[in-house]
PLY file of the C-alpha trace (Angstrom):
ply
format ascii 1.0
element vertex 395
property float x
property float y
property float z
element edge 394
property int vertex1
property int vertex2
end_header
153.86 -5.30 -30.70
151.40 -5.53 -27.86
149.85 -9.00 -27.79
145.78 -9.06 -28.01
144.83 -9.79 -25.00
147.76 -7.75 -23.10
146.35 -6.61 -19.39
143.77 -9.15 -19.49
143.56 -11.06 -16.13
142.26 -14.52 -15.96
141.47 -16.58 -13.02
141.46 -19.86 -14.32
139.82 -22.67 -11.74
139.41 -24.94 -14.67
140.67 -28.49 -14.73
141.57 -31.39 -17.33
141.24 -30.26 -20.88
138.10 -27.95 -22.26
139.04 -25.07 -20.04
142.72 -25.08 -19.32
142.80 -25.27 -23.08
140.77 -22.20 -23.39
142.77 -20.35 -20.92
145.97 -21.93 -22.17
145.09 -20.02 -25.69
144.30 -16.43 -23.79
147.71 -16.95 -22.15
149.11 -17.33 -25.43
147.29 -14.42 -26.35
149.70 -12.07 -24.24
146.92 -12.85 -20.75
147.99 -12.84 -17.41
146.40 -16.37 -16.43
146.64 -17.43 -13.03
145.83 -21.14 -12.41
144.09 -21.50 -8.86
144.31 -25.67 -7.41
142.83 -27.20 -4.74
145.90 -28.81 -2.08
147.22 -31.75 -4.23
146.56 -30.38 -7.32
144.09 -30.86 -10.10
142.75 -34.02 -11.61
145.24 -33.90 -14.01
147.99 -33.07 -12.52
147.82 -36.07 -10.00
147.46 -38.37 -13.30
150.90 -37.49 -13.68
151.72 -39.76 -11.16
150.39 -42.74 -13.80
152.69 -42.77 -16.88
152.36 -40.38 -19.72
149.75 -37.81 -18.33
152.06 -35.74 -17.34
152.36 -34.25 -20.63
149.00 -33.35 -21.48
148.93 -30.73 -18.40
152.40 -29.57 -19.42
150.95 -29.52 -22.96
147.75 -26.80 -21.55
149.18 -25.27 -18.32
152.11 -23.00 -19.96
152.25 -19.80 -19.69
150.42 -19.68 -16.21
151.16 -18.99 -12.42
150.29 -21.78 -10.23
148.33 -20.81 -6.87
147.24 -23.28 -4.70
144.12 -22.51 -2.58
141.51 -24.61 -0.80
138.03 -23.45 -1.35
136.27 -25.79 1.05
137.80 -23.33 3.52
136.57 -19.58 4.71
139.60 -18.26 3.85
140.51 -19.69 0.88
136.91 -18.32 0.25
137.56 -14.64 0.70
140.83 -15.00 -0.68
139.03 -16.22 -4.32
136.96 -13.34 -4.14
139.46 -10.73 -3.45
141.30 -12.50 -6.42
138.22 -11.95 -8.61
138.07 -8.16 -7.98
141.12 -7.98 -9.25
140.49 -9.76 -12.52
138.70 -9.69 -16.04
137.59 -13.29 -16.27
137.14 -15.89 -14.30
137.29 -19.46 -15.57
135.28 -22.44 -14.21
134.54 -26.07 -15.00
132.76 -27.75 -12.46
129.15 -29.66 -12.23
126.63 -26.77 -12.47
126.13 -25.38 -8.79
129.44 -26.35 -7.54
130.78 -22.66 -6.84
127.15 -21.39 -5.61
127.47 -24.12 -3.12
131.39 -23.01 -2.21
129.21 -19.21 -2.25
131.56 -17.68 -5.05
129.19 -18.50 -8.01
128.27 -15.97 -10.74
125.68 -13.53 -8.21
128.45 -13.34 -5.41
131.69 -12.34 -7.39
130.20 -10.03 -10.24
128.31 -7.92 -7.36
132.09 -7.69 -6.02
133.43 -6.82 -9.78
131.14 -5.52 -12.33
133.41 -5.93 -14.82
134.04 -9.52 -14.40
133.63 -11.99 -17.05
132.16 -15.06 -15.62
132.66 -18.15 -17.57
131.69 -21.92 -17.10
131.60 -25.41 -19.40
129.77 -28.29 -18.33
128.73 -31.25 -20.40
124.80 -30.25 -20.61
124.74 -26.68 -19.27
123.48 -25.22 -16.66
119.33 -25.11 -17.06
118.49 -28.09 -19.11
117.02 -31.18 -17.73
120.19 -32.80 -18.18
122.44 -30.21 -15.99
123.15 -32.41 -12.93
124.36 -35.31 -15.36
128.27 -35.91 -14.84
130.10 -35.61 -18.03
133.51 -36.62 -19.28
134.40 -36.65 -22.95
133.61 -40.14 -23.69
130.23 -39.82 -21.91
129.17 -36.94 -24.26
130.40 -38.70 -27.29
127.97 -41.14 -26.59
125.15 -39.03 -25.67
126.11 -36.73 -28.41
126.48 -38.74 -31.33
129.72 -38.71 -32.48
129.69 -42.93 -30.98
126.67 -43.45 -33.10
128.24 -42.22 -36.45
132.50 -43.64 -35.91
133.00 -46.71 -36.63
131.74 -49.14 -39.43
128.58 -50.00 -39.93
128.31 -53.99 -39.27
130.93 -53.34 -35.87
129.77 -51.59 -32.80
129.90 -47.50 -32.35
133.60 -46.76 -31.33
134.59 -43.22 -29.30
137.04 -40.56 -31.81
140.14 -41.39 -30.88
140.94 -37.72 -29.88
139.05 -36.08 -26.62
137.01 -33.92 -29.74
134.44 -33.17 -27.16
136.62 -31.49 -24.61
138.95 -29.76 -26.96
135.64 -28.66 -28.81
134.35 -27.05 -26.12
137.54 -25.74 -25.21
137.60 -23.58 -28.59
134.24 -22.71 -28.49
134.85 -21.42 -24.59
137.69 -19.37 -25.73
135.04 -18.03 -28.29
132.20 -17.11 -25.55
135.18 -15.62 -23.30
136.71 -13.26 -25.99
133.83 -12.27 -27.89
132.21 -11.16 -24.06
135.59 -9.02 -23.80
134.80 -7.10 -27.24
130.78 -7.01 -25.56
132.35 -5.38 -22.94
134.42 -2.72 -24.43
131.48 -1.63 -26.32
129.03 -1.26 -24.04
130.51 -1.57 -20.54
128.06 -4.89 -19.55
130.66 -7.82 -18.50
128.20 -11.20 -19.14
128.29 -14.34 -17.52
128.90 -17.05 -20.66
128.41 -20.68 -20.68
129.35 -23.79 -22.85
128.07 -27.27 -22.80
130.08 -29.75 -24.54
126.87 -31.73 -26.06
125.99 -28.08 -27.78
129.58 -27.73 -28.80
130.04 -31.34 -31.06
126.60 -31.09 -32.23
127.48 -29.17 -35.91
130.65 -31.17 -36.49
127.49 -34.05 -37.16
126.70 -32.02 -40.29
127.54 -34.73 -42.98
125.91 -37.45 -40.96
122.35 -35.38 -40.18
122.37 -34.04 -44.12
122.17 -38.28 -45.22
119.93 -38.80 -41.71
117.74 -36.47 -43.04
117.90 -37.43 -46.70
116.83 -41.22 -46.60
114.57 -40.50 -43.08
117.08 -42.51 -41.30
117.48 -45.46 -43.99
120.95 -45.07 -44.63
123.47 -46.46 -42.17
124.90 -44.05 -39.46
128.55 -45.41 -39.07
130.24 -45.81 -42.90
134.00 -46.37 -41.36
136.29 -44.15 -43.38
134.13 -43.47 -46.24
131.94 -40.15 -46.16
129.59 -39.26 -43.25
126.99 -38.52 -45.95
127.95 -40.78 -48.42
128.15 -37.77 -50.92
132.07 -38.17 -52.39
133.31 -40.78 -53.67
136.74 -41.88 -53.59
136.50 -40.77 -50.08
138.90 -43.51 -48.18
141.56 -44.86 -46.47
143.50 -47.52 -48.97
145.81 -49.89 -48.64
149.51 -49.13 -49.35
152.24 -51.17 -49.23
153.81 -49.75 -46.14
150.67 -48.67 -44.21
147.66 -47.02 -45.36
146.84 -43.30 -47.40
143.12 -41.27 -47.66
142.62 -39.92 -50.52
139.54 -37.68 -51.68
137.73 -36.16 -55.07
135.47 -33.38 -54.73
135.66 -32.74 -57.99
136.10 -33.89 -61.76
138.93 -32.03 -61.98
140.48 -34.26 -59.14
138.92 -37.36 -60.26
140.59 -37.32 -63.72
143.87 -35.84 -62.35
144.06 -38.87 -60.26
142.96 -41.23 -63.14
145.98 -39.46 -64.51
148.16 -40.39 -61.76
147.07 -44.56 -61.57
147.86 -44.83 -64.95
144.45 -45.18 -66.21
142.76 -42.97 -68.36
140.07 -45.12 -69.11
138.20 -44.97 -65.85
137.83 -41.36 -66.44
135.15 -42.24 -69.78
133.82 -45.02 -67.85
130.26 -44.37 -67.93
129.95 -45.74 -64.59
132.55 -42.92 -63.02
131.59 -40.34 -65.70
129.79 -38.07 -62.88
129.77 -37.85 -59.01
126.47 -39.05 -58.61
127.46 -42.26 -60.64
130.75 -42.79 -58.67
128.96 -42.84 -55.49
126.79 -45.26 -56.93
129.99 -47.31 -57.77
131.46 -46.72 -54.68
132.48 -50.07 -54.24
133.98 -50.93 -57.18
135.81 -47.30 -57.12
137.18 -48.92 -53.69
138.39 -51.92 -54.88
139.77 -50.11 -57.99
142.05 -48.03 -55.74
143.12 -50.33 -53.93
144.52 -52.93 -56.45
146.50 -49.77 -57.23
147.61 -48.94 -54.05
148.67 -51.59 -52.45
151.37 -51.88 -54.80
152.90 -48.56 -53.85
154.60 -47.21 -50.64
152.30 -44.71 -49.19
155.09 -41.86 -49.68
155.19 -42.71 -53.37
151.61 -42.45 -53.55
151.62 -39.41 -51.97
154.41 -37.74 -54.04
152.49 -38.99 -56.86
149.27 -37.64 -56.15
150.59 -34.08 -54.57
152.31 -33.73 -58.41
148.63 -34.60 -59.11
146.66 -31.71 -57.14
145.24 -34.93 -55.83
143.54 -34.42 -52.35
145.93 -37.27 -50.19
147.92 -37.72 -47.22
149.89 -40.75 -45.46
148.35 -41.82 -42.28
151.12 -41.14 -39.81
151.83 -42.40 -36.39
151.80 -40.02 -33.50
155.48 -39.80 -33.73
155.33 -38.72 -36.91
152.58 -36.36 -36.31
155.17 -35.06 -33.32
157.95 -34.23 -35.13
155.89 -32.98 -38.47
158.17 -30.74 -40.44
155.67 -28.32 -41.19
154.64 -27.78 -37.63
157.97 -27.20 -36.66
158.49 -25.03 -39.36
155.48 -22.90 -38.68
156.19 -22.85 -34.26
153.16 -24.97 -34.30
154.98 -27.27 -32.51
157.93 -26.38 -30.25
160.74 -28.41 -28.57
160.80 -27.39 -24.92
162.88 -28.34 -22.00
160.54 -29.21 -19.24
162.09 -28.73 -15.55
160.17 -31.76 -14.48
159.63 -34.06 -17.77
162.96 -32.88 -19.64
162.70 -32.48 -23.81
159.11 -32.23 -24.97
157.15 -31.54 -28.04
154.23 -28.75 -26.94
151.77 -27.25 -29.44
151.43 -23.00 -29.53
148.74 -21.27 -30.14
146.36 -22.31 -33.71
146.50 -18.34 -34.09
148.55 -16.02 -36.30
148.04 -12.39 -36.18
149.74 -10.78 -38.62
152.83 -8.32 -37.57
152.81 -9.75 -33.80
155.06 -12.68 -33.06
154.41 -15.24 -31.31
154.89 -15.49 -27.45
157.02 -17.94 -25.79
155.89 -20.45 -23.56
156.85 -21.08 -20.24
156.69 -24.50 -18.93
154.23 -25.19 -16.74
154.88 -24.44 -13.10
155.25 -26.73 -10.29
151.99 -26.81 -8.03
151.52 -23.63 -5.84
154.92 -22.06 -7.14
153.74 -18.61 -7.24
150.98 -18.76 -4.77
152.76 -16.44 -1.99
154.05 -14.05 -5.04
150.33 -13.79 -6.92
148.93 -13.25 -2.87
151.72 -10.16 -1.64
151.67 -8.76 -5.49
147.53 -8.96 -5.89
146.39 -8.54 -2.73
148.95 -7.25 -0.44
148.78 -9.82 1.92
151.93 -9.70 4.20
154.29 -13.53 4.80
152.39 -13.92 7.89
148.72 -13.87 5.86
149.97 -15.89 3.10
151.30 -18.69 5.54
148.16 -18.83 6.93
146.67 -19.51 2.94
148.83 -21.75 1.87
147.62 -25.40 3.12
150.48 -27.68 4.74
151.35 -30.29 2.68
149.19 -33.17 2.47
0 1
1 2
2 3
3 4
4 5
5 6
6 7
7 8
8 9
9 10
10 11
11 12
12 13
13 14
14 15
15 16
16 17
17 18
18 19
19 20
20 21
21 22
22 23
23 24
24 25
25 26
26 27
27 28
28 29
29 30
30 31
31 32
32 33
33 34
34 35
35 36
36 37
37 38
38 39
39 40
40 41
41 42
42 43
43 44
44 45
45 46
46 47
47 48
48 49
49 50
50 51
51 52
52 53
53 54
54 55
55 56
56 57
57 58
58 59
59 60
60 61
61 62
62 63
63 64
64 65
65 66
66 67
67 68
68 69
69 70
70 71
71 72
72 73
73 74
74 75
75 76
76 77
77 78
78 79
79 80
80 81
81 82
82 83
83 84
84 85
85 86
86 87
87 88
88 89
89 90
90 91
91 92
92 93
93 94
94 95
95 96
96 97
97 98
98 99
99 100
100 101
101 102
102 103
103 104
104 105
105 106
106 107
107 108
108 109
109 110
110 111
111 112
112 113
113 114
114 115
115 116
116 117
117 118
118 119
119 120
120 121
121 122
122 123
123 124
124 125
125 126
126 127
127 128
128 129
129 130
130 131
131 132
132 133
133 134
134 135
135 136
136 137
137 138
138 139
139 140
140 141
141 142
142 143
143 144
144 145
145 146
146 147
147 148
148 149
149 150
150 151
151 152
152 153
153 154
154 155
155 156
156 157
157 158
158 159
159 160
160 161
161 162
162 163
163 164
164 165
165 166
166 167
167 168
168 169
169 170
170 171
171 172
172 173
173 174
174 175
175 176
176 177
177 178
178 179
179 180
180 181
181 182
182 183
183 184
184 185
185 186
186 187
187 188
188 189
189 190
190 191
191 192
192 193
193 194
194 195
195 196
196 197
197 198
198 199
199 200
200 201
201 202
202 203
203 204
204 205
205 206
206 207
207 208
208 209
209 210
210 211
211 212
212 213
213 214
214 215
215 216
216 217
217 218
218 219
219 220
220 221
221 222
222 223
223 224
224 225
225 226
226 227
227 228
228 229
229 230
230 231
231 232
232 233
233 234
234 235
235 236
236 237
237 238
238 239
239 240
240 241
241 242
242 243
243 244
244 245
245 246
246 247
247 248
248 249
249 250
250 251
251 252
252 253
253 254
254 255
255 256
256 257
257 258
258 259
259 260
260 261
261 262
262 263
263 264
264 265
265 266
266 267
267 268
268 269
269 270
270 271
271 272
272 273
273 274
274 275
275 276
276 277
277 278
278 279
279 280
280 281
281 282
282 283
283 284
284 285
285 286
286 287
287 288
288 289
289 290
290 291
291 292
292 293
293 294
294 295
295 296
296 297
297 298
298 299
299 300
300 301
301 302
302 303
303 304
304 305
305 306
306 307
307 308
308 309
309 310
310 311
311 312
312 313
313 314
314 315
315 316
316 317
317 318
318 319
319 320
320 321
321 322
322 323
323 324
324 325
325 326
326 327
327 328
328 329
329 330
330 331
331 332
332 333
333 334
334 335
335 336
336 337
337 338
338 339
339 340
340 341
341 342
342 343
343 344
344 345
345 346
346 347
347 348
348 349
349 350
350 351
351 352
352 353
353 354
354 355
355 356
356 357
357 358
358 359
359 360
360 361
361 362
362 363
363 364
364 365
365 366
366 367
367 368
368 369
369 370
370 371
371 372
372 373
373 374
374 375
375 376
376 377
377 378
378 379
379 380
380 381
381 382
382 383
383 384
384 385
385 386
386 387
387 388
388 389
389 390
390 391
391 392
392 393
393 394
């Protein structure tokens, strides 16, 4: 089976998570992804010199030749654009204005390659008044609202523990870069195509604008582990004996199943949890309720229990736990791989299954610059003498 994105060529000159992620899943994708550094490496690949980060760009950069060129010089200039001739995309995440000012922005290359794909992520985009604003995942959680609404509501706005904003963006970039491939096939026009990670996080708000919106900013923004909007109820995390387990009702069905399941039938004609609208208005006591019951339980139990149940639960796990998931495993989600440079490691393949086409293997990341004179002498016929001349002395 030919892999969807077979032929494709991808400059990637992305760095830390949104992009490399969105390149990471094209290379997974059956795309030839070539991952141009500056000498020394990018961002995060020198945090690999500071404990576990490391793994993160082995986690994003497999699957993808490492070139090493410096862009701040004229002939690691020319040598960009002569790469970009050659190729379908190219992938960039740098302040807005960054690569007109190295003079290999969007005007310059795509007048060199009419069928280029130009791509870019920023944290506000590229024409809004907040453009020249630096951005890093925390900084648009803040600005974008996921600080105002995580947390609890008499403790201060906490970040999501997970770099959501990056890895949103990342997804959504993938989105932009793919659907301008299918643009192109159809009607020949390659598109430059943008993402800002404040316009990325903004929908996953959608429970906490609905109740904004409701009670014209009377209800409280941050409601811990309970609903965004306030609208379900049970909708937790409880207390087991061992740890803690969420559990959720959207329906009646689920609320009497797990009435069922406690051991308590009569909460389910309990005028005050006869409806949804009612429980929510009892959310409290539906809280405390559980948790009496929980508490008393190991959180596997409970979840056995409730899965018998068809009740909506799950264990919070640890990140080892999350690492060695069965399921994942079981699925290639997750993959045991052995790194040159960090040994045994867990890495994550791609979220998509087509049907009929297996799944590629991934490569472990490559050391920095390791094909750099290969990708020059194979793309661009450059000769050992050229290349030498490319490739920056060590620092």
């Amino acid at each position: 089976m030919t892999q969807p994105l077979r032929d494709i060529v991808v400059i990637d000159l992305s760095q830390i998570y949104n992009g490399p992620y969105a390149t990471y899943l094209m290379a997974l994708g059956g795309a030839t992804v070539i991952k141009v550094e500056p000498p020394g490496g990018e961002p995060l690949r020198r945090r690999g010199a500071v404990g576990g980060a490391a793994l993160p760009f082995a986690m994003l950069n497999g699957s993808k030749d490492s070139l090493v060129l410096d862009l701040k010089t004229e002939a690691g200039r020319d040598a960009m654009k002569a790469l970009a001739a050659t190729a379908d995309v190219i992938v960039e995440n740098f302040a807005p204005g960054v690569m007109d000012r190295l003079g290999i922005g969007w005007d310059v290359l795509s007048a060199a390659n009419p069928r280029l794909i130009y791509a870019s992520s920023s944290g506000f985009g590229r024409d809004g008044p907040y453009a020249a604003y630096p951005a890093m995942d925390l900084t648009i959680q803040a600005m974008g609202g996921v600080m105002h609404t995580t947390g609890f509501p008499d403790r201060p706005p906490v970040k999501a523990g997970p770099a959501m904003a990056d890895f949103f963006a990342g997804i959504h970039l993938y989105g932009a870069i793919t659907t301008a491939l299918f643009d192109r096939e159809r009607t020949g026009t390659a598109r430059r195509v943008e993402v800002s990670m404040q316009d990325a996080v903004y929908a996953s708000l959608s429970s906490s604008l609905g109740m904004h919106w409701a009670t014209q900013g009377a209800s409280p923004s941050r409601t811990g582990n309970r609903h965004g909007g306030l609208a379900e109820s049970p909708y937790n995390v409880y207390p087991a004996a061992d740890g803690w387990v969420a559990i959720i009702c959207v329906g009646e069905i689920h609320w009497k199943s797990l009435c069922r399941v406690m051991g308590r039938p009569d909460l389910a004609d309990d005028p005050r949890f006869s409806s949804l609208k009612s429980r929510v208005a009892h959310m409290d006591l539906i809280d405390e309720t559980l948790s009496e019951w929980t508490r008393r339980h190991p959180k596997a139990e409970l979840f056995d229990a409730m899965m018998a149940g068809k009740v909506p639960c799950a264990p919070v796990r640890t990140l080892d736990e999350v690492m060695h998931d069965p399921n994942m495993h079981a699925r290639g989600a997750l993959q045991w791989q052995d790194h040159p440079e960090l040994g045994r490691i867990v890495i994550q393949q791609t979220p998509f299954r087509f049907d009929g086409m297996p799944l590629i293997d991934v490569e472990p990341s490559h050391p920095l610059g390791a094909d750099t004179a290969r990708v020059l002498g194979e793309r661009l016929g450059l000769d050992a003498e050229q290349i030498a001349r490319l490739i920056p002395a060590p620092a």
